[in-house]
mmCIF file of the C-alpha atoms, coordinates in Angstrom:
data_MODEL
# 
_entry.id   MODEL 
# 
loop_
_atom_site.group_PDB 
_atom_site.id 
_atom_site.type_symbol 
_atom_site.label_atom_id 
_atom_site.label_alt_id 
_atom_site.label_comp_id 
_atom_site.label_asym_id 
_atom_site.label_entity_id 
_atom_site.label_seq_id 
_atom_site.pdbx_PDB_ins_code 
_atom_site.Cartn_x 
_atom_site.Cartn_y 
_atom_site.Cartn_z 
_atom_site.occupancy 
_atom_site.B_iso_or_equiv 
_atom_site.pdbx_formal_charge 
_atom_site.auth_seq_id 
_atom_site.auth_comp_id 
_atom_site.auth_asym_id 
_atom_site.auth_atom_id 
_atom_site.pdbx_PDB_model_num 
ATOM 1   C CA . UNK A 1 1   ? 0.000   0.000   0.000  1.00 0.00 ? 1   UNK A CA 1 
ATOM 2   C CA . UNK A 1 2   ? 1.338   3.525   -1.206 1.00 0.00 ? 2   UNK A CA 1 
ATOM 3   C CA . UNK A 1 3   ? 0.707   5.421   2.042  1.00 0.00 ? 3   UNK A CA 1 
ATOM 4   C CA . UNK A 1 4   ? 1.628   8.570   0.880  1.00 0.00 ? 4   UNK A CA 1 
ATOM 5   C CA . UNK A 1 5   ? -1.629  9.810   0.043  1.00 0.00 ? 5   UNK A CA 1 
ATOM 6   C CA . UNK A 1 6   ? -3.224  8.785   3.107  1.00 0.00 ? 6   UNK A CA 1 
ATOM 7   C CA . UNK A 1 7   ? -0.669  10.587  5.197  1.00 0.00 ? 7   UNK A CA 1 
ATOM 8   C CA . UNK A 1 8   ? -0.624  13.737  3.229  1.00 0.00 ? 8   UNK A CA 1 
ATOM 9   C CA . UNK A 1 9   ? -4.406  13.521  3.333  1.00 0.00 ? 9   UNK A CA 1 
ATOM 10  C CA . UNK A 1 10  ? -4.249  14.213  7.208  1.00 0.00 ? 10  UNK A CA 1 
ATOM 11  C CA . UNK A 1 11  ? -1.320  16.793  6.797  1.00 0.00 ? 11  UNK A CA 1 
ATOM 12  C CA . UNK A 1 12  ? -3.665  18.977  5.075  1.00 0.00 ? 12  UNK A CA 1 
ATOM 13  C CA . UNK A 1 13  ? -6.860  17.810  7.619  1.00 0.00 ? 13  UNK A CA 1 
ATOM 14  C CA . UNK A 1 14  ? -4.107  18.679  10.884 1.00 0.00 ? 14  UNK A CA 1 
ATOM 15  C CA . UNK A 1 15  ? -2.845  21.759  9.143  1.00 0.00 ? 15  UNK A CA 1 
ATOM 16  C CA . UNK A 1 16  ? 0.700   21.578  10.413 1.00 0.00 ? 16  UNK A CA 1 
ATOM 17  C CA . UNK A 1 17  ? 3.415   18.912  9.468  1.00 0.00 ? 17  UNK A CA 1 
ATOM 18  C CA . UNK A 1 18  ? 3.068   15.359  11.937 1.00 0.00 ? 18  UNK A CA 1 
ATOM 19  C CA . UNK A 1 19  ? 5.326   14.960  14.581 1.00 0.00 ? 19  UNK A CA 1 
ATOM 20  C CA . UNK A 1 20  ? 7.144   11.920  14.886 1.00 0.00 ? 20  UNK A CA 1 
ATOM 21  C CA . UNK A 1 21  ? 5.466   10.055  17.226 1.00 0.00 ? 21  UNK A CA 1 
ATOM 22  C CA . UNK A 1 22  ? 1.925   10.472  15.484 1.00 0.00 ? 22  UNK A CA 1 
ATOM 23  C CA . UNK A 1 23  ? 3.714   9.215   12.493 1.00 0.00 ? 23  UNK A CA 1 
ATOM 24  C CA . UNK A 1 24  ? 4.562   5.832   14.128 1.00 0.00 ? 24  UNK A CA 1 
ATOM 25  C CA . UNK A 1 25  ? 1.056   5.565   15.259 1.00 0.00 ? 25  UNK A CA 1 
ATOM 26  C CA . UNK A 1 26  ? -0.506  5.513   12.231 1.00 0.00 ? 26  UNK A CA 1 
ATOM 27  C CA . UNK A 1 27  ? 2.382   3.511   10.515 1.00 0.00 ? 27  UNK A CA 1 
ATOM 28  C CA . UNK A 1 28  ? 1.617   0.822   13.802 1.00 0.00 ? 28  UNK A CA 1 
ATOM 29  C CA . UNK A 1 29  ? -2.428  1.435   13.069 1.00 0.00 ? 29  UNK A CA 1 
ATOM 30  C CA . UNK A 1 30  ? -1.675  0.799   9.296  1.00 0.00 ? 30  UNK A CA 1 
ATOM 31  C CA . UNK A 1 31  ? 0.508   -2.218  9.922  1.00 0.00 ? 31  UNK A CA 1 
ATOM 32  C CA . UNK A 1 32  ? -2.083  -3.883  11.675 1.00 0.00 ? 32  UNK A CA 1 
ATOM 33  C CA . UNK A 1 33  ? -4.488  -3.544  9.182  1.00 0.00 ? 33  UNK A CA 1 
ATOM 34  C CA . UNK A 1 34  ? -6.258  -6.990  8.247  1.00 0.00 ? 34  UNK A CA 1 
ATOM 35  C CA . UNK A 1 35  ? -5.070  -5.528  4.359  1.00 0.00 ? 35  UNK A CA 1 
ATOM 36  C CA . UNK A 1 36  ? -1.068  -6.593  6.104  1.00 0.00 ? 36  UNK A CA 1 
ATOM 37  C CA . UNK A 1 37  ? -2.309  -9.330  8.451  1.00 0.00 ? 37  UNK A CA 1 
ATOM 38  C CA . UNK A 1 38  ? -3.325  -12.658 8.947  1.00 0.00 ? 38  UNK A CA 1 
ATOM 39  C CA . UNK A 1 39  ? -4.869  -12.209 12.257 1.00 0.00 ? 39  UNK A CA 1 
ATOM 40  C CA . UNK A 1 40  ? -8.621  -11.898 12.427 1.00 0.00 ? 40  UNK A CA 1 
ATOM 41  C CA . UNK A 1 41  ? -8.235  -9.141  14.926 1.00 0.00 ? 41  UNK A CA 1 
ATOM 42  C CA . UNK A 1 42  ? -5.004  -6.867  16.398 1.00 0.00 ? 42  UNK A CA 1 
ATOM 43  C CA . UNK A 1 43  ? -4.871  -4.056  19.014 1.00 0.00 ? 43  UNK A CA 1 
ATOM 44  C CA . UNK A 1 44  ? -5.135  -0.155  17.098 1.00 0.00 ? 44  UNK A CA 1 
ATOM 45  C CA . UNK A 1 45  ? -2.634  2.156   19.004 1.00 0.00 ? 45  UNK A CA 1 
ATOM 46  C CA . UNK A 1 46  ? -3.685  5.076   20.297 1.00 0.00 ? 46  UNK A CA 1 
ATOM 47  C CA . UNK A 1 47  ? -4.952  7.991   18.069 1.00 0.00 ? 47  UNK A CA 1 
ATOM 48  C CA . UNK A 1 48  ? -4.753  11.883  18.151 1.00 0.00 ? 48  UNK A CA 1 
ATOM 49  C CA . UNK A 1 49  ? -7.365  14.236  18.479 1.00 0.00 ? 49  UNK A CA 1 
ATOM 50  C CA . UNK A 1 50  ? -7.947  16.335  15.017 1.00 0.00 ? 50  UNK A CA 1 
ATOM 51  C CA . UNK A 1 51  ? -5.919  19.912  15.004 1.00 0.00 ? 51  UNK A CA 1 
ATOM 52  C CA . UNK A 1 52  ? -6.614  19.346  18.719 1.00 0.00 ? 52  UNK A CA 1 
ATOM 53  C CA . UNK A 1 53  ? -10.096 20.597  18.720 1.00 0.00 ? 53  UNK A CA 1 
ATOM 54  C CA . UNK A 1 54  ? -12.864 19.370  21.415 1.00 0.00 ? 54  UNK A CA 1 
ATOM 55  C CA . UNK A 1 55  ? -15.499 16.650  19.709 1.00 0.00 ? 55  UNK A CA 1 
ATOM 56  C CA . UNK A 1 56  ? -19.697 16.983  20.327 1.00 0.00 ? 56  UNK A CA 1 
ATOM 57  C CA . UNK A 1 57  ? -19.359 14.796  22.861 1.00 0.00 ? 57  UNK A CA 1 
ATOM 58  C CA . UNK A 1 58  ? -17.171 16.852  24.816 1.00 0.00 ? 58  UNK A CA 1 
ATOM 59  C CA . UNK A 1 59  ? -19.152 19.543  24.386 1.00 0.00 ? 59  UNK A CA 1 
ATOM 60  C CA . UNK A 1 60  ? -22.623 18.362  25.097 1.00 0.00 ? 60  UNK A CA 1 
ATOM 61  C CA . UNK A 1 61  ? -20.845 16.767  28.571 1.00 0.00 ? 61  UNK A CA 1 
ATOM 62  C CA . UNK A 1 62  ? -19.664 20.781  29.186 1.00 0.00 ? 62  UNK A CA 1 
ATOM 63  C CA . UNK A 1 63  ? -23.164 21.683  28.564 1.00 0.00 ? 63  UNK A CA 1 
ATOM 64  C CA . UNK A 1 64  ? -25.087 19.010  30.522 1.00 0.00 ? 64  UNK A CA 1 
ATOM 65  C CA . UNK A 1 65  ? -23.380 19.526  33.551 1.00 0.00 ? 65  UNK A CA 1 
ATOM 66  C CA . UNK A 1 66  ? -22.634 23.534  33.242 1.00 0.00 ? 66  UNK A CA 1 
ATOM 67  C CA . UNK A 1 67  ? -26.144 24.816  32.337 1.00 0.00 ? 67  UNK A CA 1 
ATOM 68  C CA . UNK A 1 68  ? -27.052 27.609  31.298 1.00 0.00 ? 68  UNK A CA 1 
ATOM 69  C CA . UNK A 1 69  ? -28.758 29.281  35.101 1.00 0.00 ? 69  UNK A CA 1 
ATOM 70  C CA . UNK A 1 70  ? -30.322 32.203  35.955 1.00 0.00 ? 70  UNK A CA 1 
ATOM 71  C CA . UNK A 1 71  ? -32.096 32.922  32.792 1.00 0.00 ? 71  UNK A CA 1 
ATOM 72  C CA . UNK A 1 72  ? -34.461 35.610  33.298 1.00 0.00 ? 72  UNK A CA 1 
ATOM 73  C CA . UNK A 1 73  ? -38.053 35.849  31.989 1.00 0.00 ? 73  UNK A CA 1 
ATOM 74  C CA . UNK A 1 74  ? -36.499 38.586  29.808 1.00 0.00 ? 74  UNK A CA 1 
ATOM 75  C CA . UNK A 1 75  ? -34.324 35.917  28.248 1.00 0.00 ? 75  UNK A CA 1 
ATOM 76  C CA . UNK A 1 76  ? -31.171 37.156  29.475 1.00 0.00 ? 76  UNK A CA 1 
ATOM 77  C CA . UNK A 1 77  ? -28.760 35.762  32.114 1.00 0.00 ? 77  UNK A CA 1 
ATOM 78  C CA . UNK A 1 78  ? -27.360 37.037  34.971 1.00 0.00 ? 78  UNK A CA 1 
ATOM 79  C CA . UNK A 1 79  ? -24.766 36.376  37.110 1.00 0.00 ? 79  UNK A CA 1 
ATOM 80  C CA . UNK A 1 80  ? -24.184 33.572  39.796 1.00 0.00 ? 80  UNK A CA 1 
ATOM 81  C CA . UNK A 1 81  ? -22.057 33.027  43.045 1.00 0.00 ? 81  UNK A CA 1 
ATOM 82  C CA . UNK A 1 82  ? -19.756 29.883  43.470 1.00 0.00 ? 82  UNK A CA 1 
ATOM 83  C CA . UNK A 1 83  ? -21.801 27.122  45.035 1.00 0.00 ? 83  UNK A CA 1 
ATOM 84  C CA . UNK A 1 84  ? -18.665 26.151  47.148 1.00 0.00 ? 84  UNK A CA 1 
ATOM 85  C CA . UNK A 1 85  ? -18.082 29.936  48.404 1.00 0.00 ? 85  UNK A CA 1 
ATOM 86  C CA . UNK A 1 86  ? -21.166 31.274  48.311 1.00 0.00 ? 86  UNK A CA 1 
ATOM 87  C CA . UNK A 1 87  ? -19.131 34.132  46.470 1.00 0.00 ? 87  UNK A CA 1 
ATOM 88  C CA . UNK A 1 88  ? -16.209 34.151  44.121 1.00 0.00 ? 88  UNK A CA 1 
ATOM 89  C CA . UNK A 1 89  ? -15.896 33.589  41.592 1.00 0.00 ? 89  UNK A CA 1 
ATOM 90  C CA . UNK A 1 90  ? -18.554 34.741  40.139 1.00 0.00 ? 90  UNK A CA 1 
ATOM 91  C CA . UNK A 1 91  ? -20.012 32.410  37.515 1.00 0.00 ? 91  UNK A CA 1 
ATOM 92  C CA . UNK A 1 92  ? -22.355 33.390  33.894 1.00 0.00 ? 92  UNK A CA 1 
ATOM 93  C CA . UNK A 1 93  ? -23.769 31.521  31.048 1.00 0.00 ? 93  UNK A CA 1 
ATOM 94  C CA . UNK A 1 94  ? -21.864 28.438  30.420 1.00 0.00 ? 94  UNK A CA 1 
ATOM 95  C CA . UNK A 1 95  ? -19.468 28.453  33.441 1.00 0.00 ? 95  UNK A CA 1 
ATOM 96  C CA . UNK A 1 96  ? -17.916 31.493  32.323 1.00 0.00 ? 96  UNK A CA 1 
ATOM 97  C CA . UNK A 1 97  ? -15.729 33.407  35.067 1.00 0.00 ? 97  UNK A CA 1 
ATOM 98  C CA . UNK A 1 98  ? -12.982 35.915  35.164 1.00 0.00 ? 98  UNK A CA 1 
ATOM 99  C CA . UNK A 1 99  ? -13.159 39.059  32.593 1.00 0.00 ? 99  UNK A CA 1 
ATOM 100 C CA . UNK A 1 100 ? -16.089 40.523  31.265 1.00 0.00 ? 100 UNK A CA 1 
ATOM 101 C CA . UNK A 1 101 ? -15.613 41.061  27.853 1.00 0.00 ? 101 UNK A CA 1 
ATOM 102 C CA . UNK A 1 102 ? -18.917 42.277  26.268 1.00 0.00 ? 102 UNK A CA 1 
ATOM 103 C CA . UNK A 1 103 ? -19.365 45.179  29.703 1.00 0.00 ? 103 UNK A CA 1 
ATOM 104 C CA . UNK A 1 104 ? -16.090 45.537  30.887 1.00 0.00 ? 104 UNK A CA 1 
ATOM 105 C CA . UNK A 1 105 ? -14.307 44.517  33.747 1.00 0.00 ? 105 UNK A CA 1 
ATOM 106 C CA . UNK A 1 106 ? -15.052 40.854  35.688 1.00 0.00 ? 106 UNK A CA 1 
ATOM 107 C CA . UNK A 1 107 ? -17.639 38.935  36.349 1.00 0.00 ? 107 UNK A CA 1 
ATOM 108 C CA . UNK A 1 108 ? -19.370 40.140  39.485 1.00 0.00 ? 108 UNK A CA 1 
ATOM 109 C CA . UNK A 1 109 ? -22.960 40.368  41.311 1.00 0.00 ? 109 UNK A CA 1 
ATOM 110 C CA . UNK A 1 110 ? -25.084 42.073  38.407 1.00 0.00 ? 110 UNK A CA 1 
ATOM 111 C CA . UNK A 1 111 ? -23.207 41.030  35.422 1.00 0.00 ? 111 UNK A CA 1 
ATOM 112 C CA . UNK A 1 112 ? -25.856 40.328  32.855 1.00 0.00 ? 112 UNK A CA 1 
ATOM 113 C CA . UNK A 1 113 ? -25.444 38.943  29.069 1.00 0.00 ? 113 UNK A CA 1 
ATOM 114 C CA . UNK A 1 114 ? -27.933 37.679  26.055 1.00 0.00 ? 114 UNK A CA 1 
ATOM 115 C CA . UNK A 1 115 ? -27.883 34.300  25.359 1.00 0.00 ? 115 UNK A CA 1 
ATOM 116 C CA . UNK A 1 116 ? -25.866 34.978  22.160 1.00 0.00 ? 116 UNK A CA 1 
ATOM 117 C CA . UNK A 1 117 ? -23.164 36.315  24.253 1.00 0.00 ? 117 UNK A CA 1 
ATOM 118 C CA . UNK A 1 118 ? -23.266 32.666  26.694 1.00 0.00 ? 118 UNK A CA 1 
ATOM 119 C CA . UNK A 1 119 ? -23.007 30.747  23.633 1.00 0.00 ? 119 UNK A CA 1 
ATOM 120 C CA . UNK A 1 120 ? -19.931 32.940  22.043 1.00 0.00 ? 120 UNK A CA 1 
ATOM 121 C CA . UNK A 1 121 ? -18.010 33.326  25.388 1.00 0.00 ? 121 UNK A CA 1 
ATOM 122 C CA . UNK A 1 122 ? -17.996 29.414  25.244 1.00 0.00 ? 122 UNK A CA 1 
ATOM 123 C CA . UNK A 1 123 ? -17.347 29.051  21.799 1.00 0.00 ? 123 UNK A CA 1 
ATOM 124 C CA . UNK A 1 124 ? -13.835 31.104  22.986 1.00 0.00 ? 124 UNK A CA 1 
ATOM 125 C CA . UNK A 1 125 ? -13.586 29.217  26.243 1.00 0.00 ? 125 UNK A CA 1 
ATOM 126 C CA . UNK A 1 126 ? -13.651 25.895  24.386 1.00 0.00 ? 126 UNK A CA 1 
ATOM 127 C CA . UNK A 1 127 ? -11.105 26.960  21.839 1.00 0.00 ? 127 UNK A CA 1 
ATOM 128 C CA . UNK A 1 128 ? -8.726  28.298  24.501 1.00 0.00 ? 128 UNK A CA 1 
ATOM 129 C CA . UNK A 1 129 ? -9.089  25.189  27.126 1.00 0.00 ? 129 UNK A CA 1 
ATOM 130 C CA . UNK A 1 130 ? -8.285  22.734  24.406 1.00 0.00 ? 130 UNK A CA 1 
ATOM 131 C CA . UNK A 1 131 ? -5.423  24.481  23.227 1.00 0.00 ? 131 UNK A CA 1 
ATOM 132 C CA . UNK A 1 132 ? -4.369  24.429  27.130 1.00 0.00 ? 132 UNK A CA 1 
ATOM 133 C CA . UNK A 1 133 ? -4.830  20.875  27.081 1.00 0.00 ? 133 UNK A CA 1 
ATOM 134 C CA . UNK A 1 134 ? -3.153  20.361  23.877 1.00 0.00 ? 134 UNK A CA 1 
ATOM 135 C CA . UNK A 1 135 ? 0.176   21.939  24.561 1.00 0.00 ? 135 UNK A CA 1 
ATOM 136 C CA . UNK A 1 136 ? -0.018  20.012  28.203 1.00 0.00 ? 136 UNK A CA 1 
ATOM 137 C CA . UNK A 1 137 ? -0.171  16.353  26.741 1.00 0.00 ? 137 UNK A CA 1 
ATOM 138 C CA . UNK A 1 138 ? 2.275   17.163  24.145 1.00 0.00 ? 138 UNK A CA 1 
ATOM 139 C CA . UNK A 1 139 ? 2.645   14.320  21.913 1.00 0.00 ? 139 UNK A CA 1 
ATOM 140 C CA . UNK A 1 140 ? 1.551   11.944  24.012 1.00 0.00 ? 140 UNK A CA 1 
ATOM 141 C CA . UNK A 1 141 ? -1.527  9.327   22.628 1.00 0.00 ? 141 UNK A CA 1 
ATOM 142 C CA . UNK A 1 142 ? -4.853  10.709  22.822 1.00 0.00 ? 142 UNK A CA 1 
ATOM 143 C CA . UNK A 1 143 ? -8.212  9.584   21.196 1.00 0.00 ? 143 UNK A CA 1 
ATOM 144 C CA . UNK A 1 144 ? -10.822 11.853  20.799 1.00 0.00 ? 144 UNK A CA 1 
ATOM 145 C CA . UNK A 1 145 ? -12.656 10.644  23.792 1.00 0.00 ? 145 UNK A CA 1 
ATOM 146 C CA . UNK A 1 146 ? -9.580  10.903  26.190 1.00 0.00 ? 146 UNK A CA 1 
ATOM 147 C CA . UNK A 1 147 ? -9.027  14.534  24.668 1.00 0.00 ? 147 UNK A CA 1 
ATOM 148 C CA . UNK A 1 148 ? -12.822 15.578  25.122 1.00 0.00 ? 148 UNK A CA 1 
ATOM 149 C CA . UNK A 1 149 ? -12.782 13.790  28.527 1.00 0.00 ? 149 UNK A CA 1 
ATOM 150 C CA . UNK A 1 150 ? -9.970  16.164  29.791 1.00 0.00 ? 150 UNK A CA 1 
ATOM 151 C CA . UNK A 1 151 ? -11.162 19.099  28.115 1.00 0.00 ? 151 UNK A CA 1 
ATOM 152 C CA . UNK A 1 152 ? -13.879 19.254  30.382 1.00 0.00 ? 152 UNK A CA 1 
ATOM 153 C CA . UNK A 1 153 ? -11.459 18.660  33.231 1.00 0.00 ? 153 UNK A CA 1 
ATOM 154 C CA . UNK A 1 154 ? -9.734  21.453  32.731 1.00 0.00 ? 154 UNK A CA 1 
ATOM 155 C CA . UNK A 1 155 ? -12.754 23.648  31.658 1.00 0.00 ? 155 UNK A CA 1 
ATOM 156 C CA . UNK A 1 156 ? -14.214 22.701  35.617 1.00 0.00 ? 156 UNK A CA 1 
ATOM 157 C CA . UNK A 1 157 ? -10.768 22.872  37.110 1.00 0.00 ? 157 UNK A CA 1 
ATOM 158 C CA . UNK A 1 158 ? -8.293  24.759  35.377 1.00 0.00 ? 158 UNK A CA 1 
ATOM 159 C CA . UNK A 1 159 ? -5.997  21.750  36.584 1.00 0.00 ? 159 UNK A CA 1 
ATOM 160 C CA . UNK A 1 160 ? -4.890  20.180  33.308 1.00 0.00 ? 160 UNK A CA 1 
ATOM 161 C CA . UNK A 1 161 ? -1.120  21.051  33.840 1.00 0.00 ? 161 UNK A CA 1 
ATOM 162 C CA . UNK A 1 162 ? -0.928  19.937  37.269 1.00 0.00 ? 162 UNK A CA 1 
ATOM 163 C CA . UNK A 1 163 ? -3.190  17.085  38.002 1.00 0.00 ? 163 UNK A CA 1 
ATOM 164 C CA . UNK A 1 164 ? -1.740  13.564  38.575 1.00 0.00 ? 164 UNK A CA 1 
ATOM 165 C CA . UNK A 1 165 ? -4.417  12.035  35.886 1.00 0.00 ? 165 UNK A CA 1 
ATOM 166 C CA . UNK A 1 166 ? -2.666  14.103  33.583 1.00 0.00 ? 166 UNK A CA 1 
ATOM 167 C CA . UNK A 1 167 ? 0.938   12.669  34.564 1.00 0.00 ? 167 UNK A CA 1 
ATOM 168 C CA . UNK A 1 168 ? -0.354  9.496   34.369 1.00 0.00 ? 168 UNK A CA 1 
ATOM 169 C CA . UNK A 1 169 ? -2.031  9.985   31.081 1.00 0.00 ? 169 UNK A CA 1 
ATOM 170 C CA . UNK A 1 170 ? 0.919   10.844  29.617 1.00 0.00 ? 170 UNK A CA 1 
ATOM 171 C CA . UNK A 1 171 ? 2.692   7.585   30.857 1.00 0.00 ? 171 UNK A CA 1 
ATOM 172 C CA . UNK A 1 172 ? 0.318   5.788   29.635 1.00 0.00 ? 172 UNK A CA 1 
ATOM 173 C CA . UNK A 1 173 ? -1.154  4.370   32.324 1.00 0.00 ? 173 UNK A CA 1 
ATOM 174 C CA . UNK A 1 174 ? -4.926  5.090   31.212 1.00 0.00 ? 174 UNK A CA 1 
ATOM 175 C CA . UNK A 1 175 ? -6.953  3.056   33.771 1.00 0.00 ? 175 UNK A CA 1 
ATOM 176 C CA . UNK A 1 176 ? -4.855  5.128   36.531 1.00 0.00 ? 176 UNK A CA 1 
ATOM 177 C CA . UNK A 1 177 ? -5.675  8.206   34.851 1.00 0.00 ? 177 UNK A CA 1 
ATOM 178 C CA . UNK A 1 178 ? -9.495  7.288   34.688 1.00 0.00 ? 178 UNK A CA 1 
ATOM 179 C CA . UNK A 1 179 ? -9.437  6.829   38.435 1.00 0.00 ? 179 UNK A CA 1 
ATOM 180 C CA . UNK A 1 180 ? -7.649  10.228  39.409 1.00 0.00 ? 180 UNK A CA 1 
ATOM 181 C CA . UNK A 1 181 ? -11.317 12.119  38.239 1.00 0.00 ? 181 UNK A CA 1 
ATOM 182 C CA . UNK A 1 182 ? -12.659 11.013  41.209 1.00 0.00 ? 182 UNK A CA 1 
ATOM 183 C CA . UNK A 1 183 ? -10.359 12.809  42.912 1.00 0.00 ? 183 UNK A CA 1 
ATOM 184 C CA . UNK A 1 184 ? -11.683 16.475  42.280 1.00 0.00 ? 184 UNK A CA 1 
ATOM 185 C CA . UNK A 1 185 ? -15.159 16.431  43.650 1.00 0.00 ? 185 UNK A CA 1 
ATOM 186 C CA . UNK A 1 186 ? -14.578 18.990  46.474 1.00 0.00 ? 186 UNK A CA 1 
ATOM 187 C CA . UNK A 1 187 ? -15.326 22.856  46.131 1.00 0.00 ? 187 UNK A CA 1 
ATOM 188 C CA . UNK A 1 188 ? -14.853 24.846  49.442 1.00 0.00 ? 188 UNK A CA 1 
ATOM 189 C CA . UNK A 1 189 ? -13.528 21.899  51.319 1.00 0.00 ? 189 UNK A CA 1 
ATOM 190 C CA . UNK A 1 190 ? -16.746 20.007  50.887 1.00 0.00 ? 190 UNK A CA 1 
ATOM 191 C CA . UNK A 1 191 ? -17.197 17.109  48.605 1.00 0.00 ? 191 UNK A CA 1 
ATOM 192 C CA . UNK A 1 192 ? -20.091 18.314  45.791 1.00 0.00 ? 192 UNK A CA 1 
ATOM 193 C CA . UNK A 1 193 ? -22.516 15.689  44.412 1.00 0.00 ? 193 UNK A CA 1 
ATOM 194 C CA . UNK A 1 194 ? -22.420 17.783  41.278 1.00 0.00 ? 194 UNK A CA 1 
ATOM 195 C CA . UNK A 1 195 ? -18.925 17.107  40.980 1.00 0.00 ? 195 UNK A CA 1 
ATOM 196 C CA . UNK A 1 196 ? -18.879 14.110  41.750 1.00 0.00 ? 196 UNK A CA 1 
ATOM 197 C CA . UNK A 1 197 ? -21.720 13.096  38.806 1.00 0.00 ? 197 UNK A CA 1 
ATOM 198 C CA . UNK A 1 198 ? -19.644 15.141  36.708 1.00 0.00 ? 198 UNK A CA 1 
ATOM 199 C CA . UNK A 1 199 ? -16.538 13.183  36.958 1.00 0.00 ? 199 UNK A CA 1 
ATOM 200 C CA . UNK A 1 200 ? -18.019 10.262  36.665 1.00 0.00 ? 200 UNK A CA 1 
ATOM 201 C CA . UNK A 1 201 ? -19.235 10.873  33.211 1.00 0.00 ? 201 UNK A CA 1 
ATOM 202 C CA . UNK A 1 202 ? -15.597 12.479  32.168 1.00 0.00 ? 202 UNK A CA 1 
ATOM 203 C CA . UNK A 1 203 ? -14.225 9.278   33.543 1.00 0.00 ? 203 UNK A CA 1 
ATOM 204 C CA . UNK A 1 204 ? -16.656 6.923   31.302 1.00 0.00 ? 204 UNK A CA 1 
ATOM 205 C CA . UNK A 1 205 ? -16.142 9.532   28.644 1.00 0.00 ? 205 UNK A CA 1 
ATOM 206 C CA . UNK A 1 206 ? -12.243 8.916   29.172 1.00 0.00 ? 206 UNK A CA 1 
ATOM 207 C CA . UNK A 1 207 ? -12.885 5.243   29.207 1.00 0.00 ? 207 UNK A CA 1 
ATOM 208 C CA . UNK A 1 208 ? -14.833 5.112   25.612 1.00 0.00 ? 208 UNK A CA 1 
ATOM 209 C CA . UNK A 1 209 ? -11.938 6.224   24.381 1.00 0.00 ? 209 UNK A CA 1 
# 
């Protein structure tokens, strides 16, 4: 099989030469294609995200467990306090904290937005978390599922670069990773049941993968 084509078929999907660890993933996927074995089955190695972008699945997990609260019966959304503090930070839309970008300053008591502007702040939340998450793990095998999985993570926890499931992620050791979500259920000292749901499904989420 001429792989060329195939290979410079994903160059142009990726948008940026391979590095050379993704290319001996694909030559190990491609090698163990019933087209160059004998076996009826053989183990696929582990795959990489595309251009390093979160996946639906990812996103709808973000959505599920984020919400979109305090919508008003004027359909816009306002502002509200951390459920572990009772305070700061102050949370909007999709989970969105820190600057205010369409008013001006931070997120505070007050802040108010249209729907449009939840759904764009997230758009560039997204974008910006799984570039985080993308520089962290490096080259380091990733399916989409793992990538979504701890996309999320980091969206919740801005923890990607120092969390042990990320350590051991990039070791390899994916069942250790997958336990480490339970891990960061706690907000204020206190362990949260919404947390706790919420790792759970970025742990099967990691699993699928």
């Amino acid at each position: 099989m001429d792989r060329k084509p195939f290979f410079d078929t994903v160059r142009r999907m990726l948008g940026r030469p391979f590095r050379q660890s993704e290319v001996k993933a694909m030559d190990d996927v491609l090698d163990h294609h019933p087209e160059h074995s004998h076996q009826d089955s053989a183990p696929c190695a582990p795959h990489y995200p595309v251009s390093g972008k979160i996946g639906p699945d990812g996103v709808a997990l973000i959505k599920r467990f984020e919400g979109c609260a305090k919508k008003r019966a004027d359909g816009m959304v306002e502002a509200y306090p951390d459920p572990g503090t009772g305070g700061d930070p102050w949370t909007i839309g999709w989970g969105a904290t820190g600057k205010d970008r369409f008013s001006g300053g931070r997120i505070v008591r007050g802040t108010v937005w249209t729907q449009d502007q939840c759904d764009a702040r997230l758009e560039e939340d997204l974008v910006r978390y799984a570039k985080d998450v993308e520089r962290t793990l490096g080259d380091a095998p990733t399916s989409q599922a793992q990538f979504d999985a701890l996309v999320s993570f980091h969206y919740n926890t801005g923890a990607i670069g120092k969390a042990t499931l990320t350590r051991k992620h990039k070791a390899g050791d994916f069942a250790g990773a997958a336990r480490e979500f339970d891990r960061w259920c706690y907000a204020g000292g206190r362990v949260m049941k919404g947390l706790v749901r919420r790792r759970a499904a970025e742990s099967a989420l990691y699993r699928s993968g």
